[in-house]
N, C-alpha and C positions, 0 to 999 in steps of 0.2 A: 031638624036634621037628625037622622038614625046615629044613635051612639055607635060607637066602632066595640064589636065584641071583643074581650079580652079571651086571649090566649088561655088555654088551661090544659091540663093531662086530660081530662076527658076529650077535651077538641082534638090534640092532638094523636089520640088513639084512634078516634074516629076517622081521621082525615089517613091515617096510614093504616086503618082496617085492621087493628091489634089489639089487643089488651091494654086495659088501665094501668094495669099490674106490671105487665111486659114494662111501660113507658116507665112508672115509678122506680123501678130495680134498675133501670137505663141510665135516668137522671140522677140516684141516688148509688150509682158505683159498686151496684149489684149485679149485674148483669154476667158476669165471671162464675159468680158464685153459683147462679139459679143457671149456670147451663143457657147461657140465652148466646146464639150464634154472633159471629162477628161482623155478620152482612146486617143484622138486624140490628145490632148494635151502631151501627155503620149511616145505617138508614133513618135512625130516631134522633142521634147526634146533629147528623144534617139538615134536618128538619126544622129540628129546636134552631141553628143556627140560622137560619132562612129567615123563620117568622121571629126572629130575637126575641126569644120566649125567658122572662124571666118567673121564678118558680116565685109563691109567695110564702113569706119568712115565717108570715105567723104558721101561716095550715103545715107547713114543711113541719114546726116544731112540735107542732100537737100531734104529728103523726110517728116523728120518729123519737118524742119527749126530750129532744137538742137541739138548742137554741143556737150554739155555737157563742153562746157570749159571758164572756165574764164582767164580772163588776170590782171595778178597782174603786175600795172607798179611802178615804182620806178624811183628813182635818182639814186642808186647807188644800189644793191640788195646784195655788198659785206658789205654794211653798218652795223654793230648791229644793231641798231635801226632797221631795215625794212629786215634786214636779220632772228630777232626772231619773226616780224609780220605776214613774210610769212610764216616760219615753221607751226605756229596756224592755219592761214588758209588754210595751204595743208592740216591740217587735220581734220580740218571740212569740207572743200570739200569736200572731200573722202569719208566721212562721209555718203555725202549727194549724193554719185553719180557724184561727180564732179571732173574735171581734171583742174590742175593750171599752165598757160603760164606763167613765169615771165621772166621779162624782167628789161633794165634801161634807163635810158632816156636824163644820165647826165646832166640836168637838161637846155636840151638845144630843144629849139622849133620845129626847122627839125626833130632833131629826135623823137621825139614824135607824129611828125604825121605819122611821116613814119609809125611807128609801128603802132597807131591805125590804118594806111588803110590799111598795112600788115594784119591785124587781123582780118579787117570787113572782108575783103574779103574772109578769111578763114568761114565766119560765125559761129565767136564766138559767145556767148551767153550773157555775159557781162564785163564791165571793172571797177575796181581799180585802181584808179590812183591817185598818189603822180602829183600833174602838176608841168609842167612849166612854166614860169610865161606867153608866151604869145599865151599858146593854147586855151583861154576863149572859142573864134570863134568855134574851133573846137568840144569842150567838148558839148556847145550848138546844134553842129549841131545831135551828136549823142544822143542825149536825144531828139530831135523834131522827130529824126528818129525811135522814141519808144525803143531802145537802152537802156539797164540797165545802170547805171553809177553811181556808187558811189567815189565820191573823202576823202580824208584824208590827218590829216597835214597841208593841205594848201588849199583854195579856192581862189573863186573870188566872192567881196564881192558886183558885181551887180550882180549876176546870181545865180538865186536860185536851189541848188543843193543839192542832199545828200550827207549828207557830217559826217565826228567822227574826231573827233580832242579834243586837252585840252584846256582849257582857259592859251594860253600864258602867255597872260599879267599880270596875276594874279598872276602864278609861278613865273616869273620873278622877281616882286613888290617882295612877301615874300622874295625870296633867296637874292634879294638885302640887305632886311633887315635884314636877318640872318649874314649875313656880318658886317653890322653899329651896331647889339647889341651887335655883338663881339668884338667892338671896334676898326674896321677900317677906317679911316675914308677918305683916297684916291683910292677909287674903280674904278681901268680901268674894262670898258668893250668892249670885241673884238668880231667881229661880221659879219655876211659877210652884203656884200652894195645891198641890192636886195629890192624891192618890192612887197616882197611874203608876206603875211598876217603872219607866223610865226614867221618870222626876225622881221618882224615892231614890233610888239607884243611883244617880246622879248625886242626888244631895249626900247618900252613905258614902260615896267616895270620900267626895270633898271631908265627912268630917274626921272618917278617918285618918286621912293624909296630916290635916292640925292637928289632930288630938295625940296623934302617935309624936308629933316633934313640940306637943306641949305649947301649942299659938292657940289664940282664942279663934271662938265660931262668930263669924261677922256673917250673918245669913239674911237677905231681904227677900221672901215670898212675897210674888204678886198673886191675887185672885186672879184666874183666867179669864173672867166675866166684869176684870174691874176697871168699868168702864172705857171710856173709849184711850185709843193711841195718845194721845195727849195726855190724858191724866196718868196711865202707864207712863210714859216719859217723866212727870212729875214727883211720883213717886222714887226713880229711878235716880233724878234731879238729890232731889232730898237725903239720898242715900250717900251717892257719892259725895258730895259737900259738906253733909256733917260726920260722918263716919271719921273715925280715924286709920284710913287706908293705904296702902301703897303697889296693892293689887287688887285684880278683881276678877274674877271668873265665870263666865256667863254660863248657863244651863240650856242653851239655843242661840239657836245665828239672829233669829229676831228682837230676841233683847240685847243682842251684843252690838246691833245696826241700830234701837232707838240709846243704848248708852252710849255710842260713840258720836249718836247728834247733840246728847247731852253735853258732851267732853268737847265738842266745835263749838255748840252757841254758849255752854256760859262759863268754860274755863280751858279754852282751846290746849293753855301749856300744860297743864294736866296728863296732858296723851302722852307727852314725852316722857313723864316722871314717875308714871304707874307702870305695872304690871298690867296685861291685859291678854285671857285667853279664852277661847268659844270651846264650847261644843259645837259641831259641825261646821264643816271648811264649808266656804262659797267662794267664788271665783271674786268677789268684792274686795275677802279680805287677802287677795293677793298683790293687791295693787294697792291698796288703802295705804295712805302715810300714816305711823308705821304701818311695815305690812303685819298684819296681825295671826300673832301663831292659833291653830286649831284640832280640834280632834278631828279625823274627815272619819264618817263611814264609808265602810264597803257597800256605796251604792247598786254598783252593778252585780255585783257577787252575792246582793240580797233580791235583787228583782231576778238573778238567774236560780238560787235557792227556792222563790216564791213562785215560780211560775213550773218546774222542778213538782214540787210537792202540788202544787191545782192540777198539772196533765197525768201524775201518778195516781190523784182523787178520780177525776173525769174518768180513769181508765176503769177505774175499779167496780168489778160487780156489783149492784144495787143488796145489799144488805148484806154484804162479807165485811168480813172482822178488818176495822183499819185501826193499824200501830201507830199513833199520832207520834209524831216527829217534832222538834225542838230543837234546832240548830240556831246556835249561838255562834256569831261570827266576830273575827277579831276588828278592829278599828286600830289607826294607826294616830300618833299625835304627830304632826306639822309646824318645827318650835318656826317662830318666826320675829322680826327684830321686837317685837312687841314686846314680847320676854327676853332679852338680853338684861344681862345684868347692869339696875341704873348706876 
């Protein structure tokens, strides 16, 4: 059996006795601009609808060097946090004409490059990226190569980049306080052990909030890579039990969801008698007995920020001067009975 010929601009210039050229400026919303009549416009339109001519995406992008797609990377994309980030910005891409790759990166360095040269290769259009802590090298090389790039969450603070993030440190400092006016006065804080501008930030709050009312630093760093969920709990286990605590402040919504299964299975009355407050709100800890107070970020206000700065990149001439941008956005604290005073 004869294969069925696929549709193409050259068939279709043939079959209506016009130019390749004529067709390409037709389909590609040119046709205004080159002076091309609106009967003729009229007539290619109707055509393409006839034989349901779909154009194809690669040869489209090598001709006009736009993909139409962006790459939204992450650490983890099943996360809250960067799982309600992307939602916002699939749709204001969409919005905008634009398709959203996402991916994660587990916040480990191989794989992160993989994917951005996964993705050049594809010729993407531009990237978002959550980094990990040691692709600076990389991030750099796509920005000299005229490459959009907006990072969030976390940079690198010799490389000047676009970037929307909160002032960590800032949140951090209040919510510690929101802790000590409540009258606790041995605040562990758990935290993972990294180098990423977030964590650090994080932890500076925290110590300046005790150090300034004169309480000790109860600090438990986890290795990010140490090992699996379980042992993570264990260590988490170990902390609370033998510390001497009566608060605790978590540095992420996912250690604050494996210490409060620590606080169910092996000292359930604990929950009532501690302090207990996250960074980053989830809809979990609104309902959780107590309901447990949070820092929420400005999710949507960072995905409209971030998508903001990628369509003013996309827009920008190929090798004109770009003023890297740095918007630092506020977060709010969420006190909840968690922190009442015991």
């Amino acid at each position: 059996m004869k294969k069925a010929k696929k549709n193409s601009i050259k068939g279709i210039a043939e079959k209506l006795n016009i130019s390749v050229t004529t067709v390409s400026f037709v389909l590609n919303g040119k046709a205004k601009e080159k002076k091309i009549s609106d009967e003729m416009i009229e007539k290619v339109l109707a055509y393409v609808k006839e034989i349901n001519y779909k154009p194809n995406q690669l040869a489209q992008s090598l001709r006009t060097g736009k993909s139409k797609i962006i790459v939204f990377m992450v650490e983890d994309i099943s996360n809250y946090f960067f799982a309600s980030i992307a939602r916002k910005i699939e749709d204001i891409a969409y919005e905008k004409g634009y398709k959203v790759l996402f991916c994660s990166n587990e916040n480990k360095d191989a794989k992160s490059r993989e994917l951005i040269n996964l993705f050049k290769d594809r010729q993407v259009d531009g990237y978002i990226i959550n980094p990990s802590p040691g692709i600076k090298n990389d991030i750099e090389e796509l920005i000299e190569q005229d490459i959009p790039v907006v990072l969030f969450d976390r940079y690198f603070p010799d490389l000047e980049t676009n970037y929307v993030g909160i002032n960590n440190e800032e949140a951090s400092y209040k919510a510690t306080l929101h802790l000590i006016e409540n009258g606790f006065k041995k605040i562990g804080f758990i935290t993972i052990n990294t180098g990423q501008t977030q964590m650090l930030d994080r932890k500076k709050g925290y110590q300046k909030a005790v150090n300034e009312n004169n309480m000790p630093e109860k600090v438990l760093e986890i290795d990010f890579e140490a090992g699996n969920y379980l042992q993570q709990k264990e260590l988490i286990r170990n902390y609370i039990l033998n510390q001497d605590l009566d608060a605790i402040y978590f540095s992420t919504n996912y250690l604050t969801q494996s210490g409060l299964e620590v606080f169910k299975e092996n000292s359930p009355e604990l929950i009532d008698k501690f302090g207990i407050l996250t960074f980053d709100d989830h809809d979990f800890f609104k309902i959780h007995t107590p309901t447990i107070s949070a820092i929420a970020q400005p999710k949507n206000e960072m995905a409209s920020q971030l998508m903001n700065q990628m369509l003013s990149l996309l827009k920008k001439e190929s090798g004109s001067k770009d003023d890297k941008k740095q918007i630092i956005l506020e977060s709010s604290l969420h006190p909840r009975n968690s922190t009442i005073r015991k």
